[in-house]
Backbone bond lengths (Angstrom), bond angles and torsions (degrees), N, CA, C in turn:
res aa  C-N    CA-C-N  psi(-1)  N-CA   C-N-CA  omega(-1)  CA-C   N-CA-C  phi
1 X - - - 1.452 - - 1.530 110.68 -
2 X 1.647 129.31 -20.99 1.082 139.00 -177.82 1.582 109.90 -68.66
3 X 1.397 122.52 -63.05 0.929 113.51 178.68 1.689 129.22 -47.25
4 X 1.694 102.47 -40.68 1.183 116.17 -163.02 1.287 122.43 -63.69
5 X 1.596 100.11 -36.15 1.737 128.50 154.05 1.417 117.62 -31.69
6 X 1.266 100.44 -32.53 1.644 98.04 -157.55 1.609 96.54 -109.89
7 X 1.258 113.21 -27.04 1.511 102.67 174.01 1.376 103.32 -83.59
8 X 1.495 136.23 -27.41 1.071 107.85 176.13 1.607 128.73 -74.75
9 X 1.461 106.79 0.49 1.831 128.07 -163.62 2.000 84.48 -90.16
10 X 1.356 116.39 -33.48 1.246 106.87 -154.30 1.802 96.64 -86.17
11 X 1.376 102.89 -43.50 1.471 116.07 -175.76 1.379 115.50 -46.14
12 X 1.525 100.43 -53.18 1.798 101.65 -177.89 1.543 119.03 -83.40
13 X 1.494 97.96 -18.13 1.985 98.11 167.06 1.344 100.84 -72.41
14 X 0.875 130.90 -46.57 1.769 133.67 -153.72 1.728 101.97 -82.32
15 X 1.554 112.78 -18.86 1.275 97.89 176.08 2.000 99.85 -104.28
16 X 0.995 112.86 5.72 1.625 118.68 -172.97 1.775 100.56 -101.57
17 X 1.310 82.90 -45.25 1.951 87.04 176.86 1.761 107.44 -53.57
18 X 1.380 101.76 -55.90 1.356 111.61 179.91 1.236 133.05 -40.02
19 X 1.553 106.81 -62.85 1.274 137.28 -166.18 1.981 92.85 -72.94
20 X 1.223 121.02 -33.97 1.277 120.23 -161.42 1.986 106.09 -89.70
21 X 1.188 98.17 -7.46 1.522 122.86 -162.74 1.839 84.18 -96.76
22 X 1.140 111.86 -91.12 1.600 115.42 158.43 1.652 128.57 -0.54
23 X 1.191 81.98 -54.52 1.894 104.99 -176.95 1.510 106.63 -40.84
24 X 2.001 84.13 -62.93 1.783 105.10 -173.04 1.415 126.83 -69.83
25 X 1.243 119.50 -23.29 1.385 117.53 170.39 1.194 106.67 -83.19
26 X 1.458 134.32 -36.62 1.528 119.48 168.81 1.483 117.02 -71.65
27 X 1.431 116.33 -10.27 1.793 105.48 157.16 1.183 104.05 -79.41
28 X 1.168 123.62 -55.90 1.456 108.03 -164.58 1.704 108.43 -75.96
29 X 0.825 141.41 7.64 1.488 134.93 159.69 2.008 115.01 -64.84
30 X 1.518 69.55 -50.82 1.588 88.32 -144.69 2.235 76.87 -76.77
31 X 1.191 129.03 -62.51 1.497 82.23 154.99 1.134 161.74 -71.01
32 X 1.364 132.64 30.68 1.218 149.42 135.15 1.404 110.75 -66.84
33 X 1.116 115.15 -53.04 2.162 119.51 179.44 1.534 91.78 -50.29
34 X 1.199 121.30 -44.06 1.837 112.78 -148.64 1.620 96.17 -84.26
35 X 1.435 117.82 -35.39 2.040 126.20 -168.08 2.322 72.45 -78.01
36 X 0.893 137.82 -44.23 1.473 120.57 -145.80 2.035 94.22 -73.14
37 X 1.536 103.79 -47.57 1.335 119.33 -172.63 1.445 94.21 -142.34
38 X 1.699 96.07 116.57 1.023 128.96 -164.37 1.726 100.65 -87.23
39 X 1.390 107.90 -47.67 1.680 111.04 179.39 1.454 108.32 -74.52
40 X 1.484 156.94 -18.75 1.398 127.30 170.60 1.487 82.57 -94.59
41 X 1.239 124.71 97.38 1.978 131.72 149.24 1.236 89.66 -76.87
42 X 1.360 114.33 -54.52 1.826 117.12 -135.88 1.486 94.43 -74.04
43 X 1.348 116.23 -47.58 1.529 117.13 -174.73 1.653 111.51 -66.17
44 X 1.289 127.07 -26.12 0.858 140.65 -179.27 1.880 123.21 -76.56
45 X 1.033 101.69 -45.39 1.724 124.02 166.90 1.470 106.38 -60.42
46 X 1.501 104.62 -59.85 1.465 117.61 169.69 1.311 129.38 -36.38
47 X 1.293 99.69 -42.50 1.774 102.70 171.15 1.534 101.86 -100.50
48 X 0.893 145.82 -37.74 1.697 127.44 -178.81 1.252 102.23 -69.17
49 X 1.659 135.87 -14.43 1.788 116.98 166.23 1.365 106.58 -65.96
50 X 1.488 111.51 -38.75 1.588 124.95 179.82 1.488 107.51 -20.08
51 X 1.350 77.99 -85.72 2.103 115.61 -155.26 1.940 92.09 -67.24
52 X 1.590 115.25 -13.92 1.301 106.06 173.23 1.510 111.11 -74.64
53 X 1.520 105.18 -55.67 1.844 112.51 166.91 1.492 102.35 -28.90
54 X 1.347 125.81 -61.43 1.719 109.59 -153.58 0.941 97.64 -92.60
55 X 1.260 142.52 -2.32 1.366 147.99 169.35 1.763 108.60 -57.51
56 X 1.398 100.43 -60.31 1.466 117.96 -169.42 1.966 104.76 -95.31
57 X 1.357 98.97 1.38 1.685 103.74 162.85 1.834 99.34 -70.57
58 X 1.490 101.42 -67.75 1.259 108.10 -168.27 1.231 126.72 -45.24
59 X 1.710 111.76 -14.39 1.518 110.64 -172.89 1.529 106.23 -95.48
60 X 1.904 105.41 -25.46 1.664 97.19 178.01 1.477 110.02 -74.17
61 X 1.627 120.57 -20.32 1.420 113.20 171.46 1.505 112.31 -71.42
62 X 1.021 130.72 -29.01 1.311 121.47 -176.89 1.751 102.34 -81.20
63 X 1.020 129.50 -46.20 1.754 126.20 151.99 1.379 118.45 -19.61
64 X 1.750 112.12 -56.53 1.398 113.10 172.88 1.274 110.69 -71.08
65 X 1.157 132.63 -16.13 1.403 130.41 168.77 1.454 96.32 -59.64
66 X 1.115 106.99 -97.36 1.541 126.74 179.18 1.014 93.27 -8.81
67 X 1.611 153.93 -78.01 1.026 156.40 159.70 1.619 136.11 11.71
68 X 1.558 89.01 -65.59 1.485 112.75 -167.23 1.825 97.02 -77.82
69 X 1.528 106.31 -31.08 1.728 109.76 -153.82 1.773 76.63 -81.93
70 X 1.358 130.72 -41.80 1.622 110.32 168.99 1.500 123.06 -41.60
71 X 0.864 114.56 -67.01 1.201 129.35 -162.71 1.635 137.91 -88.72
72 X 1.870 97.49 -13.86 1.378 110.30 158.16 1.318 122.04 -105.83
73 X 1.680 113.10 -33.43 1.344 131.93 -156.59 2.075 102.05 -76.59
């Protein structure tokens, strides 16, 4: 149970660290795109909610990972 603890402590930081690391450079890009060109906001917003969704997909799949290695492994 010791080990498993610890891979699952590493799995869900390493995908939370990530995913949260990710987050911020696509905010802060995508405001820089919007202060550079002020008229595509909409197209611009539009895709950083995007790439935020699969962003924050990938972290609830790695959760269900984390998950499964509890509870089956």
């Amino acid at each position: 149970m010791g080990l498993k603890s610890i891979a699952v402590g590493l799995a869900i930081g390493i995908a939370a660290g990530g995913g949260a690391i990710g987050m911020g450079l696509a905010t802060a890009k995508s405001a820089e795109g919007i202060s550079r060109q002020p008229e595509a906001e909409g197209k611009i917003r539009t895709m950083m909610m995007l790439g935020l969704v699969f962003i924050e997909t990938a972290i609830i799949y790695a959760l269900l990972v984390v998950i499964l290695i509890i509870f089956v492994l």
